[in-house]
C-alpha positions in Angstrom: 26.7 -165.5 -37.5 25.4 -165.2 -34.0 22.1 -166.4 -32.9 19.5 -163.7 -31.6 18.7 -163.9 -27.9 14.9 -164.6 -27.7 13.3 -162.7 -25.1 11.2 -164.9 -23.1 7.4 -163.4 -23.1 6.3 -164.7 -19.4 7.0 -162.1 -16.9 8.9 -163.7 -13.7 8.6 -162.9 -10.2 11.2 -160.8 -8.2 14.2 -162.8 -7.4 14.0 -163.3 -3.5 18.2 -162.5 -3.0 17.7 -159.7 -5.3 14.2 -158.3 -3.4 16.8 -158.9 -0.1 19.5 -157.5 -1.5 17.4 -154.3 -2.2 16.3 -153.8 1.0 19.9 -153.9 2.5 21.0 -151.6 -0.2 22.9 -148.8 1.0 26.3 -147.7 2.4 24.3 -147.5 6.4 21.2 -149.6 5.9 22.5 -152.8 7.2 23.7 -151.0 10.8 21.1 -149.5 11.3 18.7 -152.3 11.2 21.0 -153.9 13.6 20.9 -151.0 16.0 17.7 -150.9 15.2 16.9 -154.6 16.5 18.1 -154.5 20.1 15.6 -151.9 20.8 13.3 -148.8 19.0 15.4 -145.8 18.7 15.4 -142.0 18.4 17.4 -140.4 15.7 20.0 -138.8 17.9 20.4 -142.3 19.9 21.0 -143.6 16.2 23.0 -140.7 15.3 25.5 -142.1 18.4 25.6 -145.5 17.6 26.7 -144.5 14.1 29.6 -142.1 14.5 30.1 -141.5 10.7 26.8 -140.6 9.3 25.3 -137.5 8.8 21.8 -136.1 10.0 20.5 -135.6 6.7 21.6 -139.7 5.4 20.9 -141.0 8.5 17.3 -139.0 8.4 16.6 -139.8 4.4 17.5 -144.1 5.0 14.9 -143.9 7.5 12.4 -142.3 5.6 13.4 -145.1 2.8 13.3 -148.0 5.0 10.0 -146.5 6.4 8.4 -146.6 3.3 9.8 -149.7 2.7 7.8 -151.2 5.6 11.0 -152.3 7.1 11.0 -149.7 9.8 8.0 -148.1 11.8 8.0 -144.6 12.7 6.5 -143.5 16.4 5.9 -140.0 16.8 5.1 -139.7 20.8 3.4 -137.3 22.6 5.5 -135.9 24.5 6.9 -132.1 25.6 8.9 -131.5 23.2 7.1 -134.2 20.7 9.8 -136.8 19.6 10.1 -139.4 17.2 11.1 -143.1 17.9 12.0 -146.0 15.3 11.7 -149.8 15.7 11.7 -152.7 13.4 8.6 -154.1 12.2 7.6 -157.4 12.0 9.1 -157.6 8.0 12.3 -155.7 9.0 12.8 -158.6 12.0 13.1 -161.0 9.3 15.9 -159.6 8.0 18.0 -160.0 11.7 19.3 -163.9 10.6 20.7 -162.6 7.5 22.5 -159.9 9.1 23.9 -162.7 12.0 25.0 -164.6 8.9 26.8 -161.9 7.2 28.8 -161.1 10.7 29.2 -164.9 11.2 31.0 -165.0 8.1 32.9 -161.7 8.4 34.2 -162.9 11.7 35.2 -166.3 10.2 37.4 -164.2 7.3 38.6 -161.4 9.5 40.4 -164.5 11.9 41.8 -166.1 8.2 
């Protein structure tokens, strides 16, 4: 007979990797936080450093990582008004990860 799995009644904390994880989520999330960390943005700036995404993704993973607080949204005042998109200081934290991950993909692209 098997033994019943006792579920444990504390509550525990978010996992750190999985809280991570979550925020690079996403099929484009990843590049564009990198594009994003060389210098704020404007959607159809992003829309050319990402030649395979399309306007609506592109817009709705901003608007995700925006409310996310990984991303800040500038809307400037100028004729015609336009919108620019930087890291903020949580979303900068996330730039060593990303240098680890193409660290490693180099190191098992050259094996």
């Amino acid at each position: 007979m098997a033994l019943k799995v006792r579920r444990n009644p504390q509550q525990h904390p978010q996992c750190p990797l999985t809280e991570c994880m979550t925020l690079l989520s996403g099929t484009w999330t990843a590049s564009i936080i990198w594009y994003l960390s060389a210098q704020p943005r404007r959607l159809n700036e992003l829309r050319i450093d990402l030649p395979g995404i399309s306007a609506k993704v592109l817009s709705s993973t901003l608007k995700q990582l925006v409310e996310k607080g990984v991303v800040i949204r500038r809307q400037k005042a100028t004729s015609p008004p336009s919108v620019e998109y930087s890291l903020s200081d949580s979303g900068r934290l996330l730039i060593p990860a990303l240098e680890a991950i193409i660290k490693a993909g180099k190191q098992l692209k050259a094996e």
